[in-house]
Each structure stands twice: as C-alpha cells, then as structure tokens.
C-alpha distance (Angstrom), angle and dihedral (degrees) to the residues before:
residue distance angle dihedral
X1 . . .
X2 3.85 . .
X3 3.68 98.8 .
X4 3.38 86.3 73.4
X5 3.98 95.2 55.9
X6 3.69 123.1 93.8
X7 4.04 114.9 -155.3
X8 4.22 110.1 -133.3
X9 3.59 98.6 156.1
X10 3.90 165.6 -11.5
X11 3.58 111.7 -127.1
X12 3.98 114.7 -144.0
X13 3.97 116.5 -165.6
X14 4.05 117.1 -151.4
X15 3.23 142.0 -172.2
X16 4.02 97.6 -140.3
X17 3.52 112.6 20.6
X18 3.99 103.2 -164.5
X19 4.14 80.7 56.0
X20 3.02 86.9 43.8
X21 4.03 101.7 54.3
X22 4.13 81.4 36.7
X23 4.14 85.5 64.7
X24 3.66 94.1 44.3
X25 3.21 99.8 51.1
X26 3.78 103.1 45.9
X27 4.11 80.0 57.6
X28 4.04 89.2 59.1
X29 3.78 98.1 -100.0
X30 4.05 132.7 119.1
X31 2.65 132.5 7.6
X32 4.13 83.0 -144.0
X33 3.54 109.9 -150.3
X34 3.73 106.9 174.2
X35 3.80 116.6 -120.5
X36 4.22 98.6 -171.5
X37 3.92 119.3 24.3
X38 3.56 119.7 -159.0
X39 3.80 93.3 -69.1
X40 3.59 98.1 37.9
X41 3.96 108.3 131.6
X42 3.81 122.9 -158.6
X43 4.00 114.0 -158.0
X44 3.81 96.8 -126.4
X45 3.92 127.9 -168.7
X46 4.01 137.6 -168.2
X47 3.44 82.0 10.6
X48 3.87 115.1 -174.2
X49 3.93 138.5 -169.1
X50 3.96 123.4 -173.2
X51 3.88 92.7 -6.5
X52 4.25 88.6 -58.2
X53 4.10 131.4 105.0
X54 4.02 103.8 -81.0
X55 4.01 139.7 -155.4
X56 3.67 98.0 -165.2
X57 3.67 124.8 137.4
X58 3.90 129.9 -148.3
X59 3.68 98.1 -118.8
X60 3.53 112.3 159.5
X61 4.23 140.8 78.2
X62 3.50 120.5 -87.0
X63 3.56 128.7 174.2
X64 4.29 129.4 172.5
X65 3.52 123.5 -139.2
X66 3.69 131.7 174.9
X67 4.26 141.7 -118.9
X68 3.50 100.6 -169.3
X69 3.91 109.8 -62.5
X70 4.04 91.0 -9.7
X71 3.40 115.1 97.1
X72 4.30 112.7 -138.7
X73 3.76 128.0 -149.8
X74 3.30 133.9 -155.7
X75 3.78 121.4 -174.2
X76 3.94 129.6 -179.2
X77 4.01 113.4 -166.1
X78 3.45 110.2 -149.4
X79 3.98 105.7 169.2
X80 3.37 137.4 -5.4
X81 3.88 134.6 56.7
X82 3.46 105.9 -90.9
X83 3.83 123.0 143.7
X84 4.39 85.3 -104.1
X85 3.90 73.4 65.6
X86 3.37 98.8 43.5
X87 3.73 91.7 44.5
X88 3.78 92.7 51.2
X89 3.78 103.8 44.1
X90 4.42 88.3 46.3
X91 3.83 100.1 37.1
X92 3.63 111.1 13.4
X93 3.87 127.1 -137.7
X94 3.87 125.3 -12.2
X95 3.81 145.0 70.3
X96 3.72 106.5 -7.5
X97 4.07 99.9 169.6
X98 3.60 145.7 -16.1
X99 4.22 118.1 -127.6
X100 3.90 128.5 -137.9
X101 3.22 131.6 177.2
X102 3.45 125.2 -126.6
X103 3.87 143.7 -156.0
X104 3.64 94.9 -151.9
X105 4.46 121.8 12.6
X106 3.58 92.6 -174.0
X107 4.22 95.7 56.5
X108 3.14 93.5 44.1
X109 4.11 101.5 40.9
X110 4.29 83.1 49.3
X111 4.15 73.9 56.5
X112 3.60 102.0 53.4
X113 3.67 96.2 39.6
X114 3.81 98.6 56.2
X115 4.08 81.1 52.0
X116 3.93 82.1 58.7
X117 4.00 100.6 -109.3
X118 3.52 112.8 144.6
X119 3.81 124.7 -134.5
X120 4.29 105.2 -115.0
X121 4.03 89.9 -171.2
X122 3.64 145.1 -28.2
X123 3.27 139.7 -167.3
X124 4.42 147.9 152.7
X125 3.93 132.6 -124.7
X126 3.53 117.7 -170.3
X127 4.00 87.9 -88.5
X128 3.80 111.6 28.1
X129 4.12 134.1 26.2
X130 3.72 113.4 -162.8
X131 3.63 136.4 178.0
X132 3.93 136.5 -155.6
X133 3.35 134.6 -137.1
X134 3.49 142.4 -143.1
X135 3.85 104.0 -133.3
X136 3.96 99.8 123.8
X137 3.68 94.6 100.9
X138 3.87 82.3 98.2
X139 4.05 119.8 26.5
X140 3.95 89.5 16.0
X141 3.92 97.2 -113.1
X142 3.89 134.0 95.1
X143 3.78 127.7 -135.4
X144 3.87 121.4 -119.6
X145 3.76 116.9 -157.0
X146 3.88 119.3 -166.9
X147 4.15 137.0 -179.6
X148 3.53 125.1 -156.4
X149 3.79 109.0 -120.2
C-alpha cells in the first residue's frame, strides 16, 4: 500500500500564523510565503465531512515553508468546521497530518477503508482531490492523501 505513497508534507495547525511563521523561521525553516490570506477562497467540489455530503469552505491562511527537502505547513483556521477546526479547538496547536501524493486516491482510499480507517473529509479543486484520514487514534495526527488532476 505505502510504496505507492509519495511524502510532500507535514501539516502544522496554529493559532496565529504571522507568530507562527516568526517561530519557524528563527529555527531555520520557511521561508513562509502565505498562499490564502484570511479571505482567500478555494473553489471546492464533492466536498465531504465525516464520511457525509459537505458545504464547508477553506477559509483560513496557509503558507509552506521548507527544512531542507521536507516541505512545512502552516495552517490558521479561521471559520468553518473543518477537522483543522476540530483539531484546534480539541487539541490545540501542533502536527495535525502528514501529505502524500498519490497516483491513484480512489485505489488506495478502497485500501484504507477495508483496513477500517475512516474518511475525515474530502474534497476536489480544479487540480488536486485529496482525502483525510482518521488515523490519530495513535500518534495524534491524520494522513492526507492527494492526486494531481
């Protein structure tokens, strides 16, 4: 199953992004340009939440930096209930998933659900369609996978 998986990032969740980035950066990673400010809109489609049809929005800042060849995110929730939220309001800040790419979601999801893992949410853009899953009940983090379009 995991041969097929291509690490691209570890996802951070904070409270205050620009303190955030500050932090970061004074430990030698980013830069952290931001990708989505606080009104940045993402068209989303077949958007799920919890394994049901979804309306939630991306509405928050996110910005990648790097650590040599690993790629760092930062992400800020600012409305909406997403699991980001959900992770924020329960546990607070830190690692909230790891990312891999993938060469095909829906093998691999049909994988990881007759394991027993749970899709947390889902959703397409015009270029990628990812999925997360519900694998924090031990190391406190989910995994996103995503496929280029």
């Amino acid at each position: 199953m995991h041969k097929n998986w291509k690490f691209h990032h570890v996802s951070v969740v904070v409270r205050d992004m620009a303190k955030a980035m500050k932090f970061y950066e004074a430990l030698g990673m980013g830069p952290f340009p931001p990708l989505l400010g606080p009104h940045g809109k993402v068209k989303l489609e077949k958007k799920t939440l919890h394994g049901k049809p979804s309306d939630w929005e991306i509405d928050l800042r996110h910005a990648e930096g790097g650590l040599g060849d690993i790629t760092f995110e930062l992400v800020q929730p600012l409305k909406g209930n997403t699991p980001v939220k959900e992770f924020l309001d329960k546990k607070g800040e830190g690692i909230q998933h790891i990312g891999f790419f993938v060469d095909d979601i829906d093998a691999e999801a049909a994988k990881l659900a007759a394991k027993g893992f749970k899709m947390t949410q889902g959703a397409e853009t015009p270029t990628v369609k990812w999925a997360y899953y519900g694998t924090d009940k031990v190391g406190g983090f989910s995994i996103e996978l995503m496929q280029k379009k």
